[in-house]
N, C-alpha and C positions, 0 to 999 in steps of 0.2 A: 567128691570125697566128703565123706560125712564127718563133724567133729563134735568129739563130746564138750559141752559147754555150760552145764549148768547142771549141780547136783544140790538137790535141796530134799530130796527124800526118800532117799537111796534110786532114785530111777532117772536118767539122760535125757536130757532136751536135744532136740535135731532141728535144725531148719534147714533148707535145702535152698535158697535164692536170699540173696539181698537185695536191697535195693541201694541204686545210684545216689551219690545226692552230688549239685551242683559245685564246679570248684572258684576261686577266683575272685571272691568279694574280700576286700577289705575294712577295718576297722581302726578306731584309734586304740595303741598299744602304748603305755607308758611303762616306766621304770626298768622293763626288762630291756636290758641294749644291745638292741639286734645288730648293732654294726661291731659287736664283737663275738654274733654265731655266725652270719655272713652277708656277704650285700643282697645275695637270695638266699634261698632254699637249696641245704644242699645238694647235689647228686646221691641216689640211694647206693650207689656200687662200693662205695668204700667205708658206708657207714650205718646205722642203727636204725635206715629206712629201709637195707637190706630185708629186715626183717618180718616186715608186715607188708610187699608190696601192695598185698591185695586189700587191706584196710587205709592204705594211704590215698587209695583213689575215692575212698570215700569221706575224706575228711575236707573240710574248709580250710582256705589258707588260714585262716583265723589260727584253725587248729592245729595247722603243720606246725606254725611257726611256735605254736604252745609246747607241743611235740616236742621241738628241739631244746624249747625254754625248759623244759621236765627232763631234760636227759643233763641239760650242762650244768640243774642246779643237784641232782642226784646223784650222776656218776663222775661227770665234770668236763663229761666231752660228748661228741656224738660218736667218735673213733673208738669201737674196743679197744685197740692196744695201746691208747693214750686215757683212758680210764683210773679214775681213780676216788672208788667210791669213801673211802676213810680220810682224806685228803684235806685240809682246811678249805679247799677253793667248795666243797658240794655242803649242803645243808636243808634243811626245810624248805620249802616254798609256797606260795600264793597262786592261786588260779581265778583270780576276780573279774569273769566275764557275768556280760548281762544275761540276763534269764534268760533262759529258751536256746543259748548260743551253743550247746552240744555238749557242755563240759562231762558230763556220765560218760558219753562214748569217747571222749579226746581220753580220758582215764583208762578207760578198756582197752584203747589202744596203744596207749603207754606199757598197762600192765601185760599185754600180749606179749611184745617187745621186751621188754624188761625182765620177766622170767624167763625169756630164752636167752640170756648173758649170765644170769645172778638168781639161777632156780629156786636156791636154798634160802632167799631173802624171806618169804613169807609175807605178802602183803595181807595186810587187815585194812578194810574196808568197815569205815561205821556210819550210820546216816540214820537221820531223825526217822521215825515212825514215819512219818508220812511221803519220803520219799522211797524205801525198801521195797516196794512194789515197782517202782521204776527200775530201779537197780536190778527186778528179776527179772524185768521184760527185756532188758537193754542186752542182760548177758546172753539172755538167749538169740535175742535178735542177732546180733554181730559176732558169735559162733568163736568166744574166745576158747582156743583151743588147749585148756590147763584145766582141770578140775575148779569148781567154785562152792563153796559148800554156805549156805545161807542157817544161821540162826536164828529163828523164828523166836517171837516175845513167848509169852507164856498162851495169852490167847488166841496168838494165831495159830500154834501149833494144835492148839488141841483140834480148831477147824482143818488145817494141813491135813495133821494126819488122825482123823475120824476111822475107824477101823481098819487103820492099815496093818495093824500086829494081829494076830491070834493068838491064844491062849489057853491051850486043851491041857486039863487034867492038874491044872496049876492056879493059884489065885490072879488075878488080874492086878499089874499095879496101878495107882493112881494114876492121874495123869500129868501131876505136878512130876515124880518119879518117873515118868516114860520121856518130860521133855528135859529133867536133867541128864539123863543118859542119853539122848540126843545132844543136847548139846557137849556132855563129853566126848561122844563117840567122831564127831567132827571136829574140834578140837585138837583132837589126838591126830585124827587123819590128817587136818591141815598142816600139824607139824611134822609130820612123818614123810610127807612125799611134796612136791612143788602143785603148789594150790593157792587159790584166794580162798580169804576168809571173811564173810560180810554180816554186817550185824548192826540192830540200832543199838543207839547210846544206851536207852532205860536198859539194857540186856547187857550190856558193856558196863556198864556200872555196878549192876546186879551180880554178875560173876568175877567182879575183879574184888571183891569185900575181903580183906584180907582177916576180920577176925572171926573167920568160921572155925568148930569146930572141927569138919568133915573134911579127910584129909584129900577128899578126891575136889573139892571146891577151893581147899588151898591147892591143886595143882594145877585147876584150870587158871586162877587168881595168878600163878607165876607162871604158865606159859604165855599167857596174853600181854603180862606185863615186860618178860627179857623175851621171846621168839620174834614179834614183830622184826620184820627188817625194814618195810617200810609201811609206813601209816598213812591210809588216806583218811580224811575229814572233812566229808559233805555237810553242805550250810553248818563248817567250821565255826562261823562267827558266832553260833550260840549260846555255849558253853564260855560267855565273855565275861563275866562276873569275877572279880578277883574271890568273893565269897563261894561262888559255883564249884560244886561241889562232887559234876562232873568233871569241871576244869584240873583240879587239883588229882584225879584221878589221873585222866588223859598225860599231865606232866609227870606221870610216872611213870608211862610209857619209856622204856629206855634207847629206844631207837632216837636220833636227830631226823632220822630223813621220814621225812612229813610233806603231806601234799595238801595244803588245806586249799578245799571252795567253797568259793561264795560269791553270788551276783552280787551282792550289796556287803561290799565288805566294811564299810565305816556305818555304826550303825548309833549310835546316839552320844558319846563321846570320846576325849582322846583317852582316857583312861582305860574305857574298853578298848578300842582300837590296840591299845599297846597290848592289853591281854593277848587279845585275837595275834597280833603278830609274834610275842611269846609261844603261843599254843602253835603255832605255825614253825617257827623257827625258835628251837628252843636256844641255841648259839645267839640269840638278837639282844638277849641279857644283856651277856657280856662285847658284845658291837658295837651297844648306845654307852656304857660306863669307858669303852677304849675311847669313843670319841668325843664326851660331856665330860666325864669325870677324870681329872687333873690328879688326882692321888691316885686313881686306877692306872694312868700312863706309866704314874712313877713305879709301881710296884709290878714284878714281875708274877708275882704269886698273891693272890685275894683269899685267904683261908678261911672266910665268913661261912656261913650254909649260904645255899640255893636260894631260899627263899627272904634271906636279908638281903642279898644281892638283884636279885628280884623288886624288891619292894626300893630298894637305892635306883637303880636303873628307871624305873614308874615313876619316883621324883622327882628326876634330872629332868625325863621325857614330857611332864607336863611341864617342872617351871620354863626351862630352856627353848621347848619346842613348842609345844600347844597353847602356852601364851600368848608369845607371838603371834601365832596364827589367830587366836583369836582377839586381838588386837583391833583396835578402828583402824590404827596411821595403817597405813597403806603399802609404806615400806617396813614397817614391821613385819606385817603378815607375810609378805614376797619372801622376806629374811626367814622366817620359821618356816613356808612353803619348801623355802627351797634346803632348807637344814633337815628336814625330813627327806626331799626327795634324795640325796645324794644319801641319809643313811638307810633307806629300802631298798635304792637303786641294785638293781640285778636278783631280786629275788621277788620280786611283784611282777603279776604280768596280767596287766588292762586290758582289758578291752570292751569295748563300750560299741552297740549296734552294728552297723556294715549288713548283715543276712538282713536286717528286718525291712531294708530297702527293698525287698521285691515283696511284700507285704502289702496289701490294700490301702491299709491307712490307718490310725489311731488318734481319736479327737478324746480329751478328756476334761470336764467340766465340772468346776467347784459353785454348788448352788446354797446360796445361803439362805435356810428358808427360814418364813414366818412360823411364828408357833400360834395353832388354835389358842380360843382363850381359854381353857382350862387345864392348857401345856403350860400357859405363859404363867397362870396363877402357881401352879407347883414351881416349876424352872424359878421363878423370884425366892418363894421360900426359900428351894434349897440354896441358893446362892446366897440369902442374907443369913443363913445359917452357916456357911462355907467364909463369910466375913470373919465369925468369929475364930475362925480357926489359922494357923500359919501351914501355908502350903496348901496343897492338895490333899485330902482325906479321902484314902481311896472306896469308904463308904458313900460318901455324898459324891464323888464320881461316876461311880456307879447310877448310883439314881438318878443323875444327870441328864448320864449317857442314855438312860434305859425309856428316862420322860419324854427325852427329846426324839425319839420314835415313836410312840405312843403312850399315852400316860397311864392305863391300864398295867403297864410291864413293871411299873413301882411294885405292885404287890407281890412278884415273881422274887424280890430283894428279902433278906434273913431279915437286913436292916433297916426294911421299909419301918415297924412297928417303934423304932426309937424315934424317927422324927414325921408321923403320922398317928393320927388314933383312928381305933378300928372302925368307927362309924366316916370315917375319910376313906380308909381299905375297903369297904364294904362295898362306896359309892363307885368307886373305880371299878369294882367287879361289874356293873351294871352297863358300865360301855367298853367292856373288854373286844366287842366285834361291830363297835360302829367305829368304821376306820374313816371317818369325819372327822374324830378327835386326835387325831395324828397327823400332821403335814407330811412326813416321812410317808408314812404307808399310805397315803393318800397318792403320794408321788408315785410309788410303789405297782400298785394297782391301775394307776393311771397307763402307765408307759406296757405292762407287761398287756392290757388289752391294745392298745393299739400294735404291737411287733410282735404276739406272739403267732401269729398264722404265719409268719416270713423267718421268726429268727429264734434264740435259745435265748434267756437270761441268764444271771450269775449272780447270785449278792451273797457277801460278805457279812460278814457281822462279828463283834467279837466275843459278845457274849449269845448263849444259847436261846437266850427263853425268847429274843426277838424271833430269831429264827421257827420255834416252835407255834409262834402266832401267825405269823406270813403263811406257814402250811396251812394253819385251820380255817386262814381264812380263805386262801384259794380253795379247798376244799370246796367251802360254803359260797363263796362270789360263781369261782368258774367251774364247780360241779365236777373239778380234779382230784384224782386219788393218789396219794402217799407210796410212792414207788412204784408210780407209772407215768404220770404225767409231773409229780413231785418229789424230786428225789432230795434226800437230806444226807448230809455228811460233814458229821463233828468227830471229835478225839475218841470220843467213846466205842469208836468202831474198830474192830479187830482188822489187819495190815489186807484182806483179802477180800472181805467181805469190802471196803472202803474201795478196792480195786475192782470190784464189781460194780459197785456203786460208777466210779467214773466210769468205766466203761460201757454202761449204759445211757449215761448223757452226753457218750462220743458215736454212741452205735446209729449210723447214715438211717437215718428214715425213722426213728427210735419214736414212740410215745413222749418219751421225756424234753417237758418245756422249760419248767423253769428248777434250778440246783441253785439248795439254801447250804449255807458253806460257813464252819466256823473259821474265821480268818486263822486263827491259830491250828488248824487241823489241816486247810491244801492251803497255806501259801507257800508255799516251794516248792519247788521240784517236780510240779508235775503238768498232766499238760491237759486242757479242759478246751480248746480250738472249737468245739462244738457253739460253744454261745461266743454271740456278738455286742453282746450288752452286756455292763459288769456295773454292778451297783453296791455303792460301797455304804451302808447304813450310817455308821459311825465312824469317830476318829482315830489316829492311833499318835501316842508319843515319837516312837518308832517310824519314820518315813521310808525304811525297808521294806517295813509290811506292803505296805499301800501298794510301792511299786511291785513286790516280789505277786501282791495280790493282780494287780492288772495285768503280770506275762505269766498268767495262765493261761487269757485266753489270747492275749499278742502275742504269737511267738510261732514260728515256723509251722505253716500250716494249716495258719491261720487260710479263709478263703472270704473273708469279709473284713468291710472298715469295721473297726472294734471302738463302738463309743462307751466311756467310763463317765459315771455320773456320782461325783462326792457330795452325800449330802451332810450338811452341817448345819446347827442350830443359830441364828444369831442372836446373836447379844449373850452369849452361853460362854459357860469354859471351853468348849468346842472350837472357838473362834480362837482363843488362845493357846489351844493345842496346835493348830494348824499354824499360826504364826510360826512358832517354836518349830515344828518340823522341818515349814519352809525352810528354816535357817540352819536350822544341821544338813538339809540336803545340798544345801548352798554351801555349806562346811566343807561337805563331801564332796563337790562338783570341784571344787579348787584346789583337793587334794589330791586329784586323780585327773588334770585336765590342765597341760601348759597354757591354753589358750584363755586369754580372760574371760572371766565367768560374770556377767552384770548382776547386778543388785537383784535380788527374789523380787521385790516389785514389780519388774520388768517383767518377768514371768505370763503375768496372768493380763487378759485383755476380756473387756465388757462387750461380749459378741458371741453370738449362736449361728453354727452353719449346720447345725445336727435340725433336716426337717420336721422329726417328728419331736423333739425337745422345744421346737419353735411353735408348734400347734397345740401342745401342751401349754404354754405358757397364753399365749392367744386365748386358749378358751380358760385360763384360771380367772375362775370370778369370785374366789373366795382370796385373791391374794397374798397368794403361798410362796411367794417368792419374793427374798429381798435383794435380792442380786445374783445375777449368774453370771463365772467367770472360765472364762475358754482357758486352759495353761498352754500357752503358745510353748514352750519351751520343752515341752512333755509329747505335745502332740508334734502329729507327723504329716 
């Protein structure tokens, strides 16, 4: 039986087979308390597994028991006839599993499920740019049998649909004009009949503007905002910014029931973190003032707005709670630990590895290099220029970050010419391709001749013009061409075109060696298995990144041990970013993890088992390295 499952341009997707995937692995599951959905996994005959027999044999228990975690916090039971979705007991929730762990399809098969009880619900689906291609492979892949109508940005439609209208005897409209009537015309349809509706946030923010003139824009603006019944929210946590201006959007959403995911759901502190669980559970407001605030008990009715009660709750949440936690004494912190855990408890649901145990392997190593001497000559400047300043200056980070790969990349910066004169820009231009003056790309170069006849690489980067130099110069070293053996993909690539791109550095026997990648354009959500090597240029504030960066290529599917190599400047701000992250991730392991979590030092050990990192270093005679450290606590 064929089902329709995917509409994005007025024409059906079909697939005709699935595939199997293994059942039976577990993982650690916090906050959500399975001893009151049941000691197992239901039976399907009397309840809401009924519904999908034939998707449940493909899910993970991981994700059964998510399953059931997404039905008791939405309807409030897994029983129809004890349902009750308006009910104080159901509200928003959490899906904080680790990358790669299935979360798109565990949602598919919720949403399959779920529209067959509560049709008229209307789920809306939004998700960053750079996963929406995932999201259109998945639907079709697993053959959700509901209508799914996809929202295309502005530029990926015009690629979508490239001559799909005709137009005899009539002017032709724009194209801007052809893709607002698409997105009316779906829209409309989503609200009319039982369907998903899926869309990235820049296009979610873009038609929710409420002070247009044109009234068919104020209508898409108030169907999006009162029809949702329920919301999901791929890598949820981004939109964390109390200032974010998506975020304040998104809480206009008038729906409570919300599904937000995220593999890395605490991401640099507790202030966001309470966003993120606000944006998730809009009831958590008012959960943390019924259980901190002592005049909120007394009072039966709070008549303040939303957003004074908001910013009181954020208050209470940092002095009461994330103090603690971030506290030295020892039983402080357990105290704030565990004041958070009992008020998340039952709407969070953890889970951390279990599948990636049948995985090869994962070694990841932090190499602190030596800077040439005319890295070391700038790297000084800008830091005793960085003295004068309080904090961080995200101009002189920049140049930093840009030196301490090759010093040439300073003149790529607007802000090179404030703290350089042109006759210093000039000289840089002169060694822009002898990658002798860079320890980083020296690195670089190094590792991809020795594994590229055996394996794929990956690097990372967060800003672009590194990346633009690594092509010119493989180009120039190993006589490789730019979207054949060199594939590139940054933000600037429209949702399809981007999905071409991976696809070609996953296509078995492919030309494609090495894929230059702006960390902010695929670190989430998508899946890159093809390389075994992932190299991370530079550093990030954010300890999300990093990890959400290395299970692209860790993650189901994987068919090789996956080595990760962070390179970092020493004696740099580099060395001080990484501290700092170590210690939010450490933040984060403790709030997500009953078992004790040791001190970050513990972490890291001064040892190489990776052969060709050890032959590397063997033949460095220029003494590129100041230290190289294994993260036992990362690897596998």
């Amino acid at each position: 039986m064929e089902h329709k499952t995917w509409i994005a341009d007025g024409n059906s997707c079909y697939r005709d087979e699935t595939e199997n995937k293994a059942d039976g692995e577990e993982g650690l599951n916090l906050f959500c308390d399975y001893t009151t959905i049941q000691a197992r996994l239901s039976e399907e005959s009397d309840n809401v597994w009924a519904l999908i027999p034939e998707l449940r044999k493909k899910l993970h228990f991981h994700q059964k028991r998510a399953f059931e975690f997404l039905w008791l916090n939405i309807a409030g039971s897994l029983i129809p006839a004890l349902m009750e979705p308006s009910s104080r007991k159901t509200g928003g929730c959490v899906v904080s599993h680790s990358p790669g762990s299935g979360k798109t399809f565990l949602i598919i098969a919720f949403l399959a499920s779920y529209l067959k009880l509560f049709p008229g619900k209307r789920p809306l689906v939004l998700a960053p740019k750079t996963t929406l291609y995932t999201w259109y492979k998945e639907f079709i892949k697993w053959e959700i049998p509901v209508p799914v109508h996809l929202i295309h940005g502005r530029r990926s439609y015009r690629v979508f649909k490239k001559n799909a209208v005709k137009f005899h005897g009539v002017p032709r409209p724009s194209q801007d004009v052809m893709h607002v009537l698409d997105c009316l015309d779906k829209i409309q349809k989503w609200h009319a009949q039982p369907s998903v509706l899926v869309m990235g946030y820049t296009s979610f923010l873009t038609l929710m503007r409420e002070d247009s003139k044109f009234e068919h824009r104020k209508f898409m603006a108030k169907v999006l905002r009162e029809s949702p019944g329920l919301l999901v929210l791929d890598e949820g946590h981004n939109p964390r910014s109390t200032k974010s201006r998506l975020r304040k959007v998104l809480m206009k959403v008038e729906t409570d029931l919300r599904i937000l995911l995220s593999g890395t759901l605490f991401q640099n502190n507790f202030c966001e973190y309470f966003n993120t669980l606000c944006l998730a559970r809009p009831k958590f407001v008012f959960e943390v003032l019924r259980r901190l605030d002592p005049k909120y008990k007394r009072k039966k009715r709070f008549d303040k707005a939303r957003n004074l009660l908001e910013n009181r709750a954020r208050k209470l949440f940092l002095d009461k709670i994330a103090r603690k936690i971030d506290a030295s004494v020892g039983e402080e912190r357990m105290e704030g630990l565990n004041m958070l855990r009992k008020i998340t408890n039952g709407f969070i649901d953890v889970y951390e590895g279990g599948n990636f145990d049948c995985l090869p392997g994962l070694q990841i190593y932090t190499l602190m290099m030596n800077s040439t001497d005319i890295q070391h000559e700038i790297l000084v400047k800008l830091h005793k220029i960085m003295s004068t300043y309080t904090g961080y200056p995200l101009e002189l980070e920049l140049l930093i970050t840009l030196a301490s790969i090759h010093p040439s990349l300073v003149r790529t910066s607007n802000c090179s010419a404030k703290f350089f004169s042109t006759e210093e820009l000039l000289e840089l231009e002169k060694i822009k391709f002898d990658f002798r003056k860079g320890s980083k790309v020296m690195f670089v170069l190094n590792l991809v001749y020795r594994i590229i006849k055996n394996e794929k690489v990956l690097i990372f980067c967060h800003n672009i013009a590194p990346i633009y130099l690594l092509a010119e110069m493989f180009e120039r070293i190993f006589r490789w061409r730019k979207g054949r053996e060199i594939l590139v993909l940054t933000g600037d690539l429209e949702l399809f075109e981007r999905g071409r791109v991976m696809d070609k550095f996953e296509e078995p026997g492919g030309a494609s060696r090495v894929l230059l990648a702006s960390i902010t354009a695929c670190a989430e959500g998508i899946s890159l298995t093809a390389a075994s090597r992932v190299i991370l240029l530079d550093s990030e504030w954010n300890p999300s990144k990093t990890k959400q960066a290395i299970a692209r290529a860790f993650r189901p599917g994987q068919q090789k041990v996956v080595y990760v190599y962070q390179l970092l400047a020493t004696g740099t701000l580099e060395e001080d970013k990484y501290r700092r992250t170590t210690w939010k991730e450490w933040v984060s392991s403790m709030i997500f993890s009953e078992a004790f979590v040791e001190d970050p030092s513990q972490w890291q050990a001064e040892k190489i088992e990776d052969d060709v990192l050890r032959e590397i270093v063997a033949e460095d005679k220029v003494k590129s390295f100041h230290m190289i450290m294994k993260n036992e606590k990362a690897s596998t």
